[in-house]
DRENLO-514779 format. One record per residue (C-alpha): x, y, z; residue number from 1. Coordinates in nm, 3 decimals. Example, Ala and Ser with C-alpha at 12.3 -4.5 7.8 and 13.67 -1.06 7.14 Angstrom:
<sites>
[site [1.230 -0.450 0.780] 1] [site [1.367 -0.106 0.714] 2] 
</sites>
This chain:
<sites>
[site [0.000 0.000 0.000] 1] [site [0.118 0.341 -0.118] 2] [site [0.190 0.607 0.173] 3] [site [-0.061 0.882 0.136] 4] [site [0.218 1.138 0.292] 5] [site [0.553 1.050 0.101] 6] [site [0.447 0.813 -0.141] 7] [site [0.691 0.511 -0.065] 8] [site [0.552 0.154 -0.082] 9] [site [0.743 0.055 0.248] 10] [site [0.399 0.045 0.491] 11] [site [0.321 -0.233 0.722] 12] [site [-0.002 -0.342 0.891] 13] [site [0.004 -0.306 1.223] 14] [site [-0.339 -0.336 1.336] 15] [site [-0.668 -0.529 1.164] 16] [site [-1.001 -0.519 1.280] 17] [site [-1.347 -0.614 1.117] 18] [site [-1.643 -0.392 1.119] 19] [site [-1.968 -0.461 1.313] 20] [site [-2.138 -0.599 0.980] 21] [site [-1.835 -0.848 0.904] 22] [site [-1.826 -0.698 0.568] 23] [site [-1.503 -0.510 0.575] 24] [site [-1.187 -0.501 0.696] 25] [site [-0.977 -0.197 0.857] 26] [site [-0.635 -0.198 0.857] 27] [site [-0.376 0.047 1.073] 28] [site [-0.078 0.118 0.864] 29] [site [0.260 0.265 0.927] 30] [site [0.484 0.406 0.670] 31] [site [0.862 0.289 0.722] 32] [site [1.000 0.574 0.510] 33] [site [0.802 0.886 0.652] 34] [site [0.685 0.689 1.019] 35] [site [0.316 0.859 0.991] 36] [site [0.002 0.651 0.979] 37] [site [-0.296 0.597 0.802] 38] [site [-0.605 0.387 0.800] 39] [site [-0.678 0.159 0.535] 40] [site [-1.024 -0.049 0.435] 41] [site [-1.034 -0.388 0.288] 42] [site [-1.391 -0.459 0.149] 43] [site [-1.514 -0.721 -0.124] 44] [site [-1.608 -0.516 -0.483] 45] [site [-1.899 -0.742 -0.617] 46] [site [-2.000 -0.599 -0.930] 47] [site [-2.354 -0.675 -1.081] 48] [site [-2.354 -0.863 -1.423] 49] [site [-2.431 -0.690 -1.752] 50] [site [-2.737 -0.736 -1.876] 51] [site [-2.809 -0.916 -2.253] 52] [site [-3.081 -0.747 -2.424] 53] [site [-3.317 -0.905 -2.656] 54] [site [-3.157 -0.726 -2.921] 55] [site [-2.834 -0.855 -2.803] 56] [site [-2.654 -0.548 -2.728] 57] [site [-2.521 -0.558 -2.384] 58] [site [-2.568 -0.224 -2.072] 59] [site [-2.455 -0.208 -1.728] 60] [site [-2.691 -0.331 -1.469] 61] [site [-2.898 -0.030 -1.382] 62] [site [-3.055 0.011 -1.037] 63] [site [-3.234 0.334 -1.129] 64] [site [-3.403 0.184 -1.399] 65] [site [-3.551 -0.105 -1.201] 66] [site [-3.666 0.143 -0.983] 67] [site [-3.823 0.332 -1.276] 68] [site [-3.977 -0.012 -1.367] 69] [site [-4.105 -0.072 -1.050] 70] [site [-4.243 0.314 -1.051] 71] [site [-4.454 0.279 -1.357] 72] [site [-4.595 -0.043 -1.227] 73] [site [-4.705 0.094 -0.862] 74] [site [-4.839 0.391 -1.003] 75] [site [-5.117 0.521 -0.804] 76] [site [-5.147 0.172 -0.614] 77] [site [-5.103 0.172 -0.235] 78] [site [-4.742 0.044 -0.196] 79] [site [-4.495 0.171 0.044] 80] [site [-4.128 0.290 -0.055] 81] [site [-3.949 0.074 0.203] 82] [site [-4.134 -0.224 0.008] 83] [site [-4.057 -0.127 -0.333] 84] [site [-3.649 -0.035 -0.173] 85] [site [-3.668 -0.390 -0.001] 86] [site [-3.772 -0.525 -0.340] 87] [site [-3.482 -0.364 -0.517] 88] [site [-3.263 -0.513 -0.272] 89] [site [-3.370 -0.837 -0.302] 90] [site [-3.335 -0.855 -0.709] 91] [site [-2.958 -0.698 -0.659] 92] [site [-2.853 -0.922 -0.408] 93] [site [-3.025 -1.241 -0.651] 94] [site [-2.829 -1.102 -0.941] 95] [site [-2.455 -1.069 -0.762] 96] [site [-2.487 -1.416 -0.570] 97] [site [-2.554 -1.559 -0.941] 98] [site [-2.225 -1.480 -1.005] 99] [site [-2.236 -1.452 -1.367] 100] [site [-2.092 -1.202 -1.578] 101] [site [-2.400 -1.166 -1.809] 102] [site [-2.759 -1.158 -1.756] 103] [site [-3.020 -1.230 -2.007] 104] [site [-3.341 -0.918 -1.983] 105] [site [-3.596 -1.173 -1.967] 106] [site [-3.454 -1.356 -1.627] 107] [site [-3.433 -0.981 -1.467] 108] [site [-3.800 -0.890 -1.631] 109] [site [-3.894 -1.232 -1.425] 110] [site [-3.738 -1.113 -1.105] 111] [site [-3.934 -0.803 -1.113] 112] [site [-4.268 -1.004 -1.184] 113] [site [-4.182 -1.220 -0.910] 114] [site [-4.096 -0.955 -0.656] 115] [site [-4.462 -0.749 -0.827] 116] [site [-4.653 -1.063 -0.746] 117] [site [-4.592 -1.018 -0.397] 118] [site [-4.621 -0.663 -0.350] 119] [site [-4.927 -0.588 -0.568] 120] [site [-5.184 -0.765 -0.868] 121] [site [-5.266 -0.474 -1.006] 122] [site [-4.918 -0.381 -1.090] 123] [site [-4.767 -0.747 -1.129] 124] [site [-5.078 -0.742 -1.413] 125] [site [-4.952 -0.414 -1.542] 126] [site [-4.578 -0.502 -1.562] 127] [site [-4.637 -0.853 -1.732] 128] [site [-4.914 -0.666 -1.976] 129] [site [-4.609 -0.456 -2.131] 130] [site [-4.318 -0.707 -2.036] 131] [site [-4.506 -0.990 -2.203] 132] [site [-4.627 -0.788 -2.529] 133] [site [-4.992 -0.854 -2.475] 134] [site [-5.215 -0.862 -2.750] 135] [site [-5.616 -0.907 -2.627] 136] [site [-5.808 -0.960 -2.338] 137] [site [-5.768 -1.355 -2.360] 138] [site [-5.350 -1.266 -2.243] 139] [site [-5.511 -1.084 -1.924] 140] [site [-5.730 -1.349 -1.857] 141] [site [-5.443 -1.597 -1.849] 142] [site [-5.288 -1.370 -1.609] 143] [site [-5.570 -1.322 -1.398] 144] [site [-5.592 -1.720 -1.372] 145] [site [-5.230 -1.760 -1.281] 146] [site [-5.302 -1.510 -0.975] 147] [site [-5.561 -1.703 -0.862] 148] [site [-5.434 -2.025 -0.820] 149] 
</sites>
């Protein structure tokens, strides 16, 4: 680890401790050139996996826009933020414990139908109406069915 004072590479560790959640690590350093210290933190970087469009072009996994999705759906229906924040989590933590590198659309569009399912029909109904290209009533129907079984 680079000194943040004089720049030499010559630190050592001389204290380690993890934090209260167990998901990082902080280290005490001392630089043997300079003899100031520093603190350092050790965390995992988990990175989300891209996600495969249809069209097969490939974007970044986008948080804000599964919130937007989840925003259209819920409109005017009687769903709390904390719900719709806890469902967010939920589909980010599902897509890093995958571990893959690339996503196809269609399993995240799923996730989001799953979580919609839970939270509200209405908007589970309007999500898979756009996500599933509906054409007449007989798709809502099938819908409705699956619901209520």
């Amino acid at each position: 680890m680079k000194c943040p004072f004089c720049g030499s590479l010559d630190t050592q560790v001389i204290d380690s401790r993890v934090n209260e959640a167990g998901d990082a690590i902080r280290r005490r350093r001392r630089c043997a050139a300079c003899d100031k210290r520093f603190t350092t933190w050790e965390t995992a970087e988990l990175r989300p996996p891209q996600i495969v469009k249809t069209n097969g072009t490939r974007e970044d996994f986008s948080e804000s826009k599964l919130r937007e999705g989840f925003r259209r759906a819920l409109h005017k229906r009687p769903v709390s933020t904390e719900l719709v924040d806890a469902a967010v989590d939920r589909i980010r933590q599902r897509l890093l414990t995958l571990g893959e590198r690339e996503i196809p659309a269609r399993e995240v569009g799923e996730l989001v139908m799953n979580e919609l399912k839970k939270l509200d029909k209405v908007a589970y109904i309007r999500f898979a109406s756009v996500y599933r290209s509906f054409q007449d009533v007989e798709d809502f129907r099938d819908v409705i069915r699956d619901i209520d079984q």
